[in-house]
MIGUSE-385675 format. One record per atom (N, C-alpha, C): residue number from 1; residue in three letters; x, y, z. Coordinates in nm, 4 decimals. Each point is the difference from the previous one (the first is absolute). Last residue first. Layout:
// MIGUSE-385675
REC   n res     east    north       up
REC NUM ALA        X        Y        Z
...
END
This chain:
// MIGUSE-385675
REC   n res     east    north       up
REC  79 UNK   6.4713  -3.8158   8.2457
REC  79 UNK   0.0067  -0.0131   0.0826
REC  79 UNK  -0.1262  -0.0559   0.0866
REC  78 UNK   0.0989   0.1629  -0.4684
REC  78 UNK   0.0689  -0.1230   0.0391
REC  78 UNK  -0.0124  -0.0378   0.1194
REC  77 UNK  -0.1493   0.3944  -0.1228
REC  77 UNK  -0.1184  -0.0832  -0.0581
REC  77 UNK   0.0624  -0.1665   0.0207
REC  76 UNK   0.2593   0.4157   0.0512
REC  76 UNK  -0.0936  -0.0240   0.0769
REC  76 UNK  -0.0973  -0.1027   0.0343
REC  75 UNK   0.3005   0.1047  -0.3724
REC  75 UNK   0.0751  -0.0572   0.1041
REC  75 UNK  -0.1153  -0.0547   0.1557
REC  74 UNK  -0.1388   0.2300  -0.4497
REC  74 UNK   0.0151  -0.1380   0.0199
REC  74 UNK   0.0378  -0.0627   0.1000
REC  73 UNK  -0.0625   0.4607  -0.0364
REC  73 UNK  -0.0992  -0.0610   0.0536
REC  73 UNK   0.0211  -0.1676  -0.0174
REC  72 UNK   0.3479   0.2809  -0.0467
REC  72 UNK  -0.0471   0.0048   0.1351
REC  72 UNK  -0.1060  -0.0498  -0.0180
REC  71 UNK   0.1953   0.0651  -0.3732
REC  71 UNK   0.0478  -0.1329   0.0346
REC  71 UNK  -0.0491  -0.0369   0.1613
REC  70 UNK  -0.3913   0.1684  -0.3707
REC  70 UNK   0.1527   0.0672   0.0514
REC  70 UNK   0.0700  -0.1346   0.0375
REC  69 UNK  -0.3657  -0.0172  -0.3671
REC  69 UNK  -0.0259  -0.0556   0.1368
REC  69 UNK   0.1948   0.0517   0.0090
REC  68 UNK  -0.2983  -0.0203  -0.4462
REC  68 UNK   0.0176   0.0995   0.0716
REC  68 UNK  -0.0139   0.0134   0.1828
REC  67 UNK   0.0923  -0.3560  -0.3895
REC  67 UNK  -0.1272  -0.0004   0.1452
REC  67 UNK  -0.0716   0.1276   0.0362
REC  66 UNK   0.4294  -0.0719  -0.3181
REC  66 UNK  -0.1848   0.0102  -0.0737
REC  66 UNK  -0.1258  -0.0407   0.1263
REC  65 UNK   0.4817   0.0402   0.2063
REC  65 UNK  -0.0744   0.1443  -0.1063
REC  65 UNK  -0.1157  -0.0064  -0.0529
REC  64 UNK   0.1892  -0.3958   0.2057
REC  64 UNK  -0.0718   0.1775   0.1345
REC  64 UNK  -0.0191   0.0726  -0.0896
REC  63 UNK   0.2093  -0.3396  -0.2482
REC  63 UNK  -0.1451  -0.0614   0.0356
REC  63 UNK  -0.0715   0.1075   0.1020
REC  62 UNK   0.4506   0.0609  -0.1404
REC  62 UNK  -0.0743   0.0201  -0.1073
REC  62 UNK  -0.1682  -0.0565   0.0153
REC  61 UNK   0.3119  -0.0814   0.3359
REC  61 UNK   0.0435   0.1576  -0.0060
REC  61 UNK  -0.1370   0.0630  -0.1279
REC  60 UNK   0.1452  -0.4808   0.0752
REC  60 UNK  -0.1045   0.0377   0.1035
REC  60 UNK   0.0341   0.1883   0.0121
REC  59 UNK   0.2620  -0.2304  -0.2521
REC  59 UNK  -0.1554  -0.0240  -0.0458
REC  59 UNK  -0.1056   0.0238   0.0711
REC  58 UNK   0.4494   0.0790   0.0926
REC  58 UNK  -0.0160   0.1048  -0.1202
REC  58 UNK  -0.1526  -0.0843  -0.0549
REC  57 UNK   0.2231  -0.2129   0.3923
REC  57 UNK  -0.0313   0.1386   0.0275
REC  57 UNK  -0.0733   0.0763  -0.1273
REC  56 UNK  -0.0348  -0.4864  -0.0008
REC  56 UNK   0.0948   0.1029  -0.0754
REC  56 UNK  -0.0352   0.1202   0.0764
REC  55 UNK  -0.1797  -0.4238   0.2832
REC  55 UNK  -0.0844   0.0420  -0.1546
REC  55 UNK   0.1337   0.1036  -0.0139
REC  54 UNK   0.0257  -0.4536   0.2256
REC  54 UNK  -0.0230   0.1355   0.0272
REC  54 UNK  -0.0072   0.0399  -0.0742
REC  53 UNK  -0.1541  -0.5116   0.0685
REC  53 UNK   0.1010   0.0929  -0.0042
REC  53 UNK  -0.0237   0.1679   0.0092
REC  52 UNK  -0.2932  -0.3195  -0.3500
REC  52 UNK   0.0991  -0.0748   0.1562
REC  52 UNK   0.1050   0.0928   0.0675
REC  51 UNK  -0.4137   0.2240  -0.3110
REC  51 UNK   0.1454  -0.0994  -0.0358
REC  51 UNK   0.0378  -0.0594   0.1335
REC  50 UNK  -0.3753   0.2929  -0.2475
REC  50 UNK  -0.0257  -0.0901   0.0725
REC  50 UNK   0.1270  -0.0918   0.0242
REC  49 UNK  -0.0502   0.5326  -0.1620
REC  49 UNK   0.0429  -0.1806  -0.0457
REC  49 UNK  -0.0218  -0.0733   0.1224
REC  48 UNK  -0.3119   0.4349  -0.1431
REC  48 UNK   0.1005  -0.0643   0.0694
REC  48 UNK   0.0596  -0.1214  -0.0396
REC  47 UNK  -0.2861   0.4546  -0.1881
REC  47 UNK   0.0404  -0.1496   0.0064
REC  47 UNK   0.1286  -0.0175   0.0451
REC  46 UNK  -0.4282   0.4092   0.0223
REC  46 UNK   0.1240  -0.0429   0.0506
REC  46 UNK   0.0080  -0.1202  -0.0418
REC  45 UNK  -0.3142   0.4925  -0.0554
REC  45 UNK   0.0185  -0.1917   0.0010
REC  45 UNK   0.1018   0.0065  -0.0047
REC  44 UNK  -0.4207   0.3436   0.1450
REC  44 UNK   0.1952  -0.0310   0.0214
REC  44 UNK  -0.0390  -0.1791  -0.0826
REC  43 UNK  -0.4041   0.3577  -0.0873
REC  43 UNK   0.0481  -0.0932   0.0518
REC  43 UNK   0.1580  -0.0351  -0.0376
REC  42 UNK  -0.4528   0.4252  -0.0036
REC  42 UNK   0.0361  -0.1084  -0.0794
REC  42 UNK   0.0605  -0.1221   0.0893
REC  41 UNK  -0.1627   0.4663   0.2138
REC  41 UNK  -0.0162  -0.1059  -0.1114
REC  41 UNK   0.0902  -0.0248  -0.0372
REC  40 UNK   0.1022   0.2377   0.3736
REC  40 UNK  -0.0807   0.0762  -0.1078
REC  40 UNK  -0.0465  -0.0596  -0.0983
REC  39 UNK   0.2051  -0.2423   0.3748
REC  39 UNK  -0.1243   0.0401   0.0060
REC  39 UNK  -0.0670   0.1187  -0.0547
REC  38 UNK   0.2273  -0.4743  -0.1523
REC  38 UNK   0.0347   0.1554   0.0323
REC  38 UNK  -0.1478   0.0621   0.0477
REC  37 UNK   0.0866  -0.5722  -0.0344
REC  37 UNK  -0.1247   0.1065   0.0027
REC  37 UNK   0.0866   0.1395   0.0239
REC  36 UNK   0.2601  -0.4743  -0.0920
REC  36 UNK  -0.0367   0.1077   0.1069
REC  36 UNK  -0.0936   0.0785  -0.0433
REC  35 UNK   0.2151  -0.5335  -0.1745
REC  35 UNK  -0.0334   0.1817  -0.0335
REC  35 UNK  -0.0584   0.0255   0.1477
REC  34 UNK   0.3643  -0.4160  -0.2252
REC  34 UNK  -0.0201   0.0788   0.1136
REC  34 UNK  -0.1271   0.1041  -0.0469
REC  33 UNK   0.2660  -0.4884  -0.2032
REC  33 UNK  -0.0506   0.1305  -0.0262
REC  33 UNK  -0.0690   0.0683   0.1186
REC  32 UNK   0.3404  -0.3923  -0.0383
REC  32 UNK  -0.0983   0.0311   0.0172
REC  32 UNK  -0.0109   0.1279  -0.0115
REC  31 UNK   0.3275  -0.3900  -0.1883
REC  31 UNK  -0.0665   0.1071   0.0208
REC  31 UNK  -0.1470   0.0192   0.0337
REC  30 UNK   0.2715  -0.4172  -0.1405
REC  30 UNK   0.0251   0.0486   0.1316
REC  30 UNK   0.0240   0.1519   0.0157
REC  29 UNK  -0.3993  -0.1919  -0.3207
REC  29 UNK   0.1649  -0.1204   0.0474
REC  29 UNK   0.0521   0.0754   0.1229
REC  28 UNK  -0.3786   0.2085  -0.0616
REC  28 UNK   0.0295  -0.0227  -0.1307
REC  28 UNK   0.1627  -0.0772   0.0487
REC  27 UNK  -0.5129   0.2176   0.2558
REC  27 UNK   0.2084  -0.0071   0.0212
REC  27 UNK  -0.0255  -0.0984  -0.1515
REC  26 UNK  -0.2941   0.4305   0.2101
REC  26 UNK   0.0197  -0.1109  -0.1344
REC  26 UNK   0.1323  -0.0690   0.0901
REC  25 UNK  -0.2124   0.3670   0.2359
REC  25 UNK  -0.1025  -0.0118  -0.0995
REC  25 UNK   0.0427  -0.1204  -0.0649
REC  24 UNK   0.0814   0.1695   0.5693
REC  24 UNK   0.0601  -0.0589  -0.1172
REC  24 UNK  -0.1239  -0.0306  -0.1506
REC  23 UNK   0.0863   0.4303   0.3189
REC  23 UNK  -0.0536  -0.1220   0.0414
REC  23 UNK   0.0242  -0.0690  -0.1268
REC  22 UNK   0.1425   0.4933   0.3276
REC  22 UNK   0.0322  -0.1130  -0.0784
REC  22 UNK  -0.0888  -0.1230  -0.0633
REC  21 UNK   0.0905   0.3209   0.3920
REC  21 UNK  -0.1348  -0.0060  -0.0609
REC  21 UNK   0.0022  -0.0517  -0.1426
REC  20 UNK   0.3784   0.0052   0.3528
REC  20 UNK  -0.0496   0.0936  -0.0726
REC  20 UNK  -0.1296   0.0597  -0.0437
REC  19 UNK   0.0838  -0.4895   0.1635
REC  19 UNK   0.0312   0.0891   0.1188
REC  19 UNK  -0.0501   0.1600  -0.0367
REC  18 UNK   0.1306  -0.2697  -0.3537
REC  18 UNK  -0.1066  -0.0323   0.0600
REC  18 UNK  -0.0482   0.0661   0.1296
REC  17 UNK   0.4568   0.0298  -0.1521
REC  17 UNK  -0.0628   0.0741  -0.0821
REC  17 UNK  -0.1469  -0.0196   0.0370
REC  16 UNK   0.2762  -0.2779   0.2635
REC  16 UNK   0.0291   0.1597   0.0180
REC  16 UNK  -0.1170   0.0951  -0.0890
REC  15 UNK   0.0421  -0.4901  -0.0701
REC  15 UNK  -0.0718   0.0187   0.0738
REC  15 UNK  -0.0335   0.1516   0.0519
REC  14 UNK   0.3085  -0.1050  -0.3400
REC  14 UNK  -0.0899  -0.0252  -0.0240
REC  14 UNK  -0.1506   0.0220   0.0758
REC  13 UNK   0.4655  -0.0069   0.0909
REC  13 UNK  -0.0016   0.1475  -0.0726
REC  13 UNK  -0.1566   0.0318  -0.0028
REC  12 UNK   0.1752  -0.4486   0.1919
REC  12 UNK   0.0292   0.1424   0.0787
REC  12 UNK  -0.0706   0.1483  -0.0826
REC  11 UNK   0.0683  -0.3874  -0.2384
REC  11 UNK  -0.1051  -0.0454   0.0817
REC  11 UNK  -0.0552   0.0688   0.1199
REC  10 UNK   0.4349   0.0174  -0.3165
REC  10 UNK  -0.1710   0.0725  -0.0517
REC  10 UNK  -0.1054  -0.0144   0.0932
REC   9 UNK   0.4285   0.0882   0.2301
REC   9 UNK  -0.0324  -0.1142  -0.0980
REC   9 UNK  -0.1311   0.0526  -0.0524
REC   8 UNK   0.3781   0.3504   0.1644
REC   8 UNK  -0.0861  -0.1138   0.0410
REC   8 UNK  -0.0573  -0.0576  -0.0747
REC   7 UNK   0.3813   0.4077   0.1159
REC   7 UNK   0.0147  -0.1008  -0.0744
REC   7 UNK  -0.1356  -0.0963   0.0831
REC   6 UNK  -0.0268   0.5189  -0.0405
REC   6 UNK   0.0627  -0.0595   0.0588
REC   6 UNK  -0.0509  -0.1438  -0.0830
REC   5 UNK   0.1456   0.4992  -0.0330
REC   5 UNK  -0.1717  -0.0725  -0.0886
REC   5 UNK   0.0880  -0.1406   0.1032
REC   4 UNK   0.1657   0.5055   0.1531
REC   4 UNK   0.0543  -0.0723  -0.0869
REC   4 UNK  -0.1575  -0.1206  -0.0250
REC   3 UNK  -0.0730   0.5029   0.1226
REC   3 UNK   0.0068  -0.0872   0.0321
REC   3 UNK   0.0597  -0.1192  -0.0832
REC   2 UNK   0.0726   0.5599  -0.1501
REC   2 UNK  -0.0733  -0.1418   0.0375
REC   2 UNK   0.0307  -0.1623   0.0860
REC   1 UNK   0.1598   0.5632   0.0331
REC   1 UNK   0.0422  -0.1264  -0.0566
REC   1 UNK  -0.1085  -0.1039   0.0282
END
């Protein structure tokens, strides 16, 4: 059974993903665009809502996937 995605603010998620290897390419009103270097080539991208508050379990569920970033490594990465 997977780890439950836990409830935190973008600003939390944000810094976490950075942490990742993450780094910020564009922000565009209150999105910021995320990419990562894979290390079989090419590149992860991720947009986050830059929102006040806690981000939708189910958005922040859909933002680890196109990261391709687990929930253990996020959780980790919170800490």
């Amino acid at each position: 059974m997977s780890p439950r995605i836990p409830l935190v603010s973008s600003r939390k998620a944000l810094a976490a993903l950075k942490r990742l290897g993450f780094e910020e390419a564009r922000r565009e009103g209150s999105h910021v665009t995320l990419i990562r270097e894979r290390v079989g080539g090419g590149k992860d991208v991720t947009v986050l809502i830059d929102a006040k508050g806690e981000i939708p379990r189910w958005t922040l569920k859909s933002t680890l996937e196109l990261g391709r970033v687990t929930v253990e490594e996020f959780t980790s990465a919170l800490r």
